[in-house]
C-alpha positions as CSV (number, residue, x, y, z in Angstrom):
1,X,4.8,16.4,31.4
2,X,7.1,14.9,28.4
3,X,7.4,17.2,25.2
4,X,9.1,16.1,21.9
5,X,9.3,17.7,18.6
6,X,9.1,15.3,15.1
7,X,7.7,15.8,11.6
8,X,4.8,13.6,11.4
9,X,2.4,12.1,8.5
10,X,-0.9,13.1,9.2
11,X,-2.9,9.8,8.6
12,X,-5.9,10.4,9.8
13,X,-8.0,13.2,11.7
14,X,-11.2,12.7,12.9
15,X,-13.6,15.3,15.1
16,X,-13.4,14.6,18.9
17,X,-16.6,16.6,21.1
18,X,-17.3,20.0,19.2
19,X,-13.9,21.4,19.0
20,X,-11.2,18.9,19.1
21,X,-9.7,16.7,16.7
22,X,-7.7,13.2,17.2
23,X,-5.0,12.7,14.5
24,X,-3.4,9.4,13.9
25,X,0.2,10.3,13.0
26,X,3.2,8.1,11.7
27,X,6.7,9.9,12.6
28,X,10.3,8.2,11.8
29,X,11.4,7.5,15.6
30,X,8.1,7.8,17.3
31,X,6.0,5.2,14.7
32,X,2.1,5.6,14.6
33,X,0.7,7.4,17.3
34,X,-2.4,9.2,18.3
35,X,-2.5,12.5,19.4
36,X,-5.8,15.4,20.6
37,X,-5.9,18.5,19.0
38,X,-7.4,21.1,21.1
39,X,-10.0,23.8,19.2
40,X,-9.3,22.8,16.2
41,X,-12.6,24.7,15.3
42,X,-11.1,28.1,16.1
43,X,-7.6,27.7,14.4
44,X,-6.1,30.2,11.7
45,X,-6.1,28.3,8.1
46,X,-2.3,27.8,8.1
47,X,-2.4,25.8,11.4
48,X,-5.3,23.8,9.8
49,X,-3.6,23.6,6.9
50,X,-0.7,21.8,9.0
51,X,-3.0,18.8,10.5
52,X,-5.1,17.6,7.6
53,X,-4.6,14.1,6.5
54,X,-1.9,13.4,4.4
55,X,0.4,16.1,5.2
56,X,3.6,16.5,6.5
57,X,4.1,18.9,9.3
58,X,7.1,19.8,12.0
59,X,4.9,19.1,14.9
60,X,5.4,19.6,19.0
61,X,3.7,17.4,21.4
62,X,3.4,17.3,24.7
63,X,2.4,14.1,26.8
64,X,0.1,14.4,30.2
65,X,-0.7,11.3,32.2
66,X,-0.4,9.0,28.6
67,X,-2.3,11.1,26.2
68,X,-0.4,13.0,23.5
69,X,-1.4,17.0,22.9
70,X,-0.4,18.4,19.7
71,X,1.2,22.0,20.8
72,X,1.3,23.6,17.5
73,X,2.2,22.6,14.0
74,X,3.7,23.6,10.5
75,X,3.2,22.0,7.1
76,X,6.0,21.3,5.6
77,X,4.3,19.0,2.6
78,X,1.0,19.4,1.9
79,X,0.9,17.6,-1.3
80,X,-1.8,20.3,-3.4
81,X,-2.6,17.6,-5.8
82,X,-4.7,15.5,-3.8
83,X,-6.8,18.4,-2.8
84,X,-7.7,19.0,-6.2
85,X,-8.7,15.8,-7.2
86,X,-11.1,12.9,-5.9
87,X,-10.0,10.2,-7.6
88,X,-6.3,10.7,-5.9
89,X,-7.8,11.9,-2.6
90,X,-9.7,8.6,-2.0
91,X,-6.2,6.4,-3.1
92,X,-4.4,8.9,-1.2
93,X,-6.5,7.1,1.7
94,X,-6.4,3.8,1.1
95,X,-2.4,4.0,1.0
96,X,-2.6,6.1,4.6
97,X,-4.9,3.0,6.1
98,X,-1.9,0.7,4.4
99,X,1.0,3.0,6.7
100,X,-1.3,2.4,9.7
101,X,-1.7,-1.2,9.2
102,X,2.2,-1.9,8.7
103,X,3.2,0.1,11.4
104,X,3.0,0.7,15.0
105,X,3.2,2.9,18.6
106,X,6.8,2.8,20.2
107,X,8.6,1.1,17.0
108,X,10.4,3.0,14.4
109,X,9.0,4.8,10.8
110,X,11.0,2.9,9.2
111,X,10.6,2.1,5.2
112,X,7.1,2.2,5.4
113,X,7.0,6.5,6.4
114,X,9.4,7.0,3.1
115,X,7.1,4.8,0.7
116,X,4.3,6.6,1.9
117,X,5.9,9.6,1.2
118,X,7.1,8.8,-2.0
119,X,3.9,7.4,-3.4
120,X,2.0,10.7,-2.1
121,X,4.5,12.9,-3.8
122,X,4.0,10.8,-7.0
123,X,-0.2,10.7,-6.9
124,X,0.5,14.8,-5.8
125,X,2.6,15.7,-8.7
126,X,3.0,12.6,-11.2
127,X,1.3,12.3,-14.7
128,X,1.8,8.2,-14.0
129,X,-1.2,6.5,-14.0
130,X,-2.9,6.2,-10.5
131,X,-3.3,1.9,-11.1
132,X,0.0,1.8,-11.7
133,X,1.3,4.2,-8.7
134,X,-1.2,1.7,-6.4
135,X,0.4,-1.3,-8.0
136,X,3.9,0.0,-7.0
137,X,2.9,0.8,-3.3
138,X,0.6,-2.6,-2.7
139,X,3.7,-4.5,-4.2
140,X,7.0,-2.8,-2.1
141,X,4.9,-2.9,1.1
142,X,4.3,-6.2,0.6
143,X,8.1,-6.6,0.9
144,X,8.6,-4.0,3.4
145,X,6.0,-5.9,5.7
146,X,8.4,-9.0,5.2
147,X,6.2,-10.8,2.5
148,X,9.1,-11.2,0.2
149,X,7.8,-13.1,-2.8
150,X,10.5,-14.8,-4.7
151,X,9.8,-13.7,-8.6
152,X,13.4,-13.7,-10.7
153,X,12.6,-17.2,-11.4
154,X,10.2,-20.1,-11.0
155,X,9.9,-22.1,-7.9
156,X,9.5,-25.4,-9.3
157,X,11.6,-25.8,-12.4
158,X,14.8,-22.9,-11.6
159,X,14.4,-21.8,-14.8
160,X,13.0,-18.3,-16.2
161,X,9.5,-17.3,-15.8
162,X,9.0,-17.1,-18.9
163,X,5.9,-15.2,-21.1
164,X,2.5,-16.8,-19.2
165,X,3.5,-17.1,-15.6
166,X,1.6,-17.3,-12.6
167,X,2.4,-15.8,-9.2
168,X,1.1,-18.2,-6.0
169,X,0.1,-15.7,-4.0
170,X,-0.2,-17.8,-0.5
171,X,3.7,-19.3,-1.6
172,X,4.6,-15.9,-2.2
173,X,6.5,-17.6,-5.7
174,X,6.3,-17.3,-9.4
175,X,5.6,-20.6,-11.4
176,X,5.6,-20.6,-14.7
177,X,3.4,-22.1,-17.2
178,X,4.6,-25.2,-18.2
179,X,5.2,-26.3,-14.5
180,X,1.7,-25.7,-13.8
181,X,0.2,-27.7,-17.2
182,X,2.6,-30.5,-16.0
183,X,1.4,-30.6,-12.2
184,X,-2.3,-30.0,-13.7
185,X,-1.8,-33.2,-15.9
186,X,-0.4,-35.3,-13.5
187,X,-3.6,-34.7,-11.3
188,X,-7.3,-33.0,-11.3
189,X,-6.8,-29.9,-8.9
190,X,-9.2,-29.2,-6.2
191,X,-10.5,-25.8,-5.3
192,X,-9.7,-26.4,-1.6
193,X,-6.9,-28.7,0.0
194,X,-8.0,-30.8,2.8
195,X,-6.6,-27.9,5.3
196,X,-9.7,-26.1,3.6
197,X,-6.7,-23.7,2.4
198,X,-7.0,-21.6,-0.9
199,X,-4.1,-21.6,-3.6
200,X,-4.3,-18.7,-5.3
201,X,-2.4,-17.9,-8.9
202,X,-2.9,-14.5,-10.6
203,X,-1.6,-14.7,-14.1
204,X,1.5,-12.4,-15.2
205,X,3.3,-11.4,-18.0
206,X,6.9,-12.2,-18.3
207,X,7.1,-8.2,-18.1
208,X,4.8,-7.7,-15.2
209,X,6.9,-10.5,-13.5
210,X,10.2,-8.2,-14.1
211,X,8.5,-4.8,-12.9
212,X,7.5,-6.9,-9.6
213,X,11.5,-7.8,-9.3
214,X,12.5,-4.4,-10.1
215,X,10.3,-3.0,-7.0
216,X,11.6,-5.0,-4.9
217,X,15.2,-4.8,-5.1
218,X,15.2,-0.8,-6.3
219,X,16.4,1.6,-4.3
220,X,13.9,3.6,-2.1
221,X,13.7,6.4,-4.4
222,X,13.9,4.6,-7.1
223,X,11.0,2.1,-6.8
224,X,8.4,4.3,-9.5
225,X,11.3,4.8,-12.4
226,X,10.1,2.4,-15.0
227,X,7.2,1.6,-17.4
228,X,5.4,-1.0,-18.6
229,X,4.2,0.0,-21.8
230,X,1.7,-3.3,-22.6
231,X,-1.7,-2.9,-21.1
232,X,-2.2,-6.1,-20.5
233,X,1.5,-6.2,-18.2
234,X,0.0,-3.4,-16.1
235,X,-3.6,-4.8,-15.7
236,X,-1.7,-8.0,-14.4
237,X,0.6,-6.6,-12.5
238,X,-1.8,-4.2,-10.7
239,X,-4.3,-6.9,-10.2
240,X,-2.0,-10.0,-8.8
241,X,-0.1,-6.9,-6.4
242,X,-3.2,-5.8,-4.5
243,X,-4.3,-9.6,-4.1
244,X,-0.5,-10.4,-2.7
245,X,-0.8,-7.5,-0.3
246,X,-4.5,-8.1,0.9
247,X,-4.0,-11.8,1.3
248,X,-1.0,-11.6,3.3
249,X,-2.2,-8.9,5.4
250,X,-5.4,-11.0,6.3
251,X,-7.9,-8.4,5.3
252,X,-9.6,-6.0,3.1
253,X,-9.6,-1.8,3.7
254,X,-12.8,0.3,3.7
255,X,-11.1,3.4,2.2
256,X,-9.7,0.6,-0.8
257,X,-13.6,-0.2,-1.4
258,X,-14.5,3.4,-1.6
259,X,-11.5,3.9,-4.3
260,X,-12.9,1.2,-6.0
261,X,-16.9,2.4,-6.2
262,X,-15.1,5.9,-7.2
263,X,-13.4,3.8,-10.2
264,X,-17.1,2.5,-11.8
265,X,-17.1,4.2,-14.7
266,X,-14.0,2.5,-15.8
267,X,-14.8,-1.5,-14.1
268,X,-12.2,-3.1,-16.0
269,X,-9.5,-1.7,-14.0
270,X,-10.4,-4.1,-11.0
271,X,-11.9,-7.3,-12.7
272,X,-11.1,-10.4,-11.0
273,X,-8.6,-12.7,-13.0
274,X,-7.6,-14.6,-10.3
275,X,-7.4,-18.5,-10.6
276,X,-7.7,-20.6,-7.5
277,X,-6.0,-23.5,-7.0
278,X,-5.3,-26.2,-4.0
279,X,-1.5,-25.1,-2.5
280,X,-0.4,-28.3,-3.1
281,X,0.0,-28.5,-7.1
């Protein structure tokens, strides 16, 4: 019997028989793992507490014939503002089902624990808009997933991206907009290349274009410290980052659908803008 002590992100916890729970836990040297909580049921409220989803807890495990036990645990980050509010709970998820996806059993945390982290901390305690605290996450998991988009310039010219831009989301480039009037003019575009392939450009701002630079090559901590004060800038930039990020990743999240249906009061926020082009253009 193998025990080991870690703090752990509680991803998710879901009931297992009457009594038990099975967490899905993300810890720096251990990665994602899953792990049985025995009588969850009859615990006190502070051990509860301590192995809800989207906290972070000191945790002791113990290991019999290949399944994980959790032993006991203590919160160490519970992160109250998400309790308090649906809105942050149900992003709260989406961005846990993001950590699961870009991580794994046996390999290291990593950057992915410490933006998850961060961007819980920030939805916990931050009067930053929630699209724009999504945006930031989608868009520096991208990169930490090794999706590095090229956006400081554009792909086809050199030059600077200038104010109407486009980013090609399957190139994983900016182009800007007289590169693409001159390919478009050279040639009708197709919707789909003869691969059956999809191009797809999501039009940016020359400042939504700099805040997706910025989170790239900020520091960790830094990766939330700037504005952009144009709503149009943030619309773009939140739309063309969660497109980048789904895209890439090859699929869609059922917790980012259930954000979404909480947001339908305010539709706006999610309308598609995207164009779609043929890759070759």
């Amino acid at each position: 019997m193998q025990h080991f002590s870690t703090d752990a992100l509680i991803l998710r916890a879901t009931p297992r028989g009457d009594h038990d729970k099975l967490l899905m836990v993300l810890a720096p040297k251990f990665g994602r793992f899953y792990a049985i909580l025995k009588g969850a049921g009859s615990m006190r409220h502070r051990e509860v507490a301590a192995t809800e989803p989207y906290t972070l807890s000191n945790m002791e495990f113990y290991e019999k014939n290949g399944v994980k036990w959790v032993k006991n645990a203590t919160a160490v980050e519970t992160f109250p503002g998400l309790r308090t509010d649906m809105d942050k709970l149900f992003l709260a998820a989406y961005v846990a089902e993001v950590a699961a996806e870009l991580s794994d059993e046996r390999e290291d945390g990593g950057e992915i624990l410490p933006l998850t982290l961060n961007t819980l901390h920030m939805l916990s305690s931050s009067k930053e808009e929630r699209q724009h605290i999504k945006a930031v996450f989608e868009w520096r998991a991208a990169a930490v997933a090794g999706f590095m988009p090229e956006v400081d310039h554009c792909q086809r010219c050199g030059g600077a991206v200038g104010e109407q831009c486009y980013l090609d989301v399957m190139g994983g480039a900016v182009i800007c907009g007289a590169c693409l009037q001159t390919a478009s003019a050279m040639r009708p575009i197709p919707e789909v290349s003869e691969m059956g392939e999809r191009s797809i450009l999501c039009p940016l701002t020359a400042s939504a274009a700099a805040a997706m630079d910025y989170v790239i090559k900020a520091d960790q901590k830094r990766i939330f410290a700037f504005q952009l004060k144009d709503e149009l800038s943030r619309n773009l930039f939140a739309r063309a980052t969660e497109a980048y990020l789904l895209h890439h990743l090859e699929r869609g999240f059922p917790t980012l659908e259930s954000y979404k249906r909480m947001q339908a009061p305010h539709p706006h926020l999610f309308q598609n803008s995207i164009l779609t082009r043929t890759e070759d253009i």
